[in-house]
N, C-alpha and C positions, 0 to 999 in steps of 0.2 A: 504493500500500500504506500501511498506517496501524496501528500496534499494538490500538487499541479499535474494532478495524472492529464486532466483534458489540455492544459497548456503541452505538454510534454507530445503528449500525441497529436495536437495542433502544428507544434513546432517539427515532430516528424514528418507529418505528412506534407509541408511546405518544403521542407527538405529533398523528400521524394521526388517531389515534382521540379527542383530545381536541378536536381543530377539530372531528370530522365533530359529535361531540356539540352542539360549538356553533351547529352546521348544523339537527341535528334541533331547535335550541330556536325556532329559526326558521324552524318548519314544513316544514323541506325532507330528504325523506323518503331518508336515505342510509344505508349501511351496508356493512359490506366484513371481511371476514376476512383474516389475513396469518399467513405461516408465514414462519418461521428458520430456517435450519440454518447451519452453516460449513462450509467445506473447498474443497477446489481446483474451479478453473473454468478452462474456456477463454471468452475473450472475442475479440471482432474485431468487423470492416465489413463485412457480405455487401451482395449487390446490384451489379449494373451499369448501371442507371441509376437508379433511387432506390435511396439508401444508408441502410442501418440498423445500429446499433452492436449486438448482442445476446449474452451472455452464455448459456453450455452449459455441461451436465456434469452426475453426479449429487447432487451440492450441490444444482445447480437443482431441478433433477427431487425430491429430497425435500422441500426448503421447498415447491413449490408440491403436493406432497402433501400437508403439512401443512397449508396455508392451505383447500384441498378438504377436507380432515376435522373443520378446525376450528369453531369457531360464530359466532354473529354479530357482530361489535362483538370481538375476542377475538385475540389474538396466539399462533400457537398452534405451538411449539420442539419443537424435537427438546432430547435428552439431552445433549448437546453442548453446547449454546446453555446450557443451565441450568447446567452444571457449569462454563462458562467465565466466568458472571454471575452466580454464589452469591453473591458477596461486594459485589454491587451493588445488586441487582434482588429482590424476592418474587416466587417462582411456587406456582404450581396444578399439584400430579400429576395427570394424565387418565391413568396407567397407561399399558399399551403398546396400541399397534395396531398392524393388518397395513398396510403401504403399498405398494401397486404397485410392482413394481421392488426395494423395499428389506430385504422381510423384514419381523417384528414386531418394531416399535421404541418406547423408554417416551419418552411426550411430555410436556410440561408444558404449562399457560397462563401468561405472564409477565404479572403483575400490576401492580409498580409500583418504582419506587426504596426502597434502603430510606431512603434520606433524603430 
């Protein structure tokens, strides 16, 4: 556990997106979309003979919503994630959408530090 877990993982995923950039300047053709969200999970090891660590719950289940409705190159939060990173980060309103599973929920695109 770690109190700036959504900063941390704000600040990765802008990360992400800045190597891959550096990627396409060098011809090599990538791209990838990511969603945010926060709130409880369950985690653990499944498997009995290859073992895998993986993360459930519907935290999960919305982020990867959002990364599916998102667009290309784009990090794309729920309302959550924006209101817990006002005070860090500029986002993009995309208004609400419907998500599988969650209802109509208001997302942003998370832009950039404000510093």
């Amino acid at each position: 556990p770690r109190a700036d877990h959504a900063e941390a993982a704000a600040r990765l995923a802008l990360d992400m997106l800045a190597s891959l950039r550096s990627l396409r300047e060098e011809a090599v053709p990538v791209s990838v979309r990511i969603g945010l969200h926060c709130g409880p999970v369950v985690a653990g090891v499944i498997g009995e003979r290859k073992f895998a660590y993986d993360v459930w719950g519907n935290t999960v289940n919305i982020a990867s919503r959002l990364e599916s409705h998102g667009l290309p190159g784009s990090i794309h939060v729920s309302e959550q994630i924006a209101q817990r990173l006002s005070h860090s980060f500029t986002f993009e309103s995309r208004g609400e959408i419907a998500l599988k599973g969650a209802g109509t929920i208001r997302t942003y695109l998370l832009e950039k530090p404000l510093q």
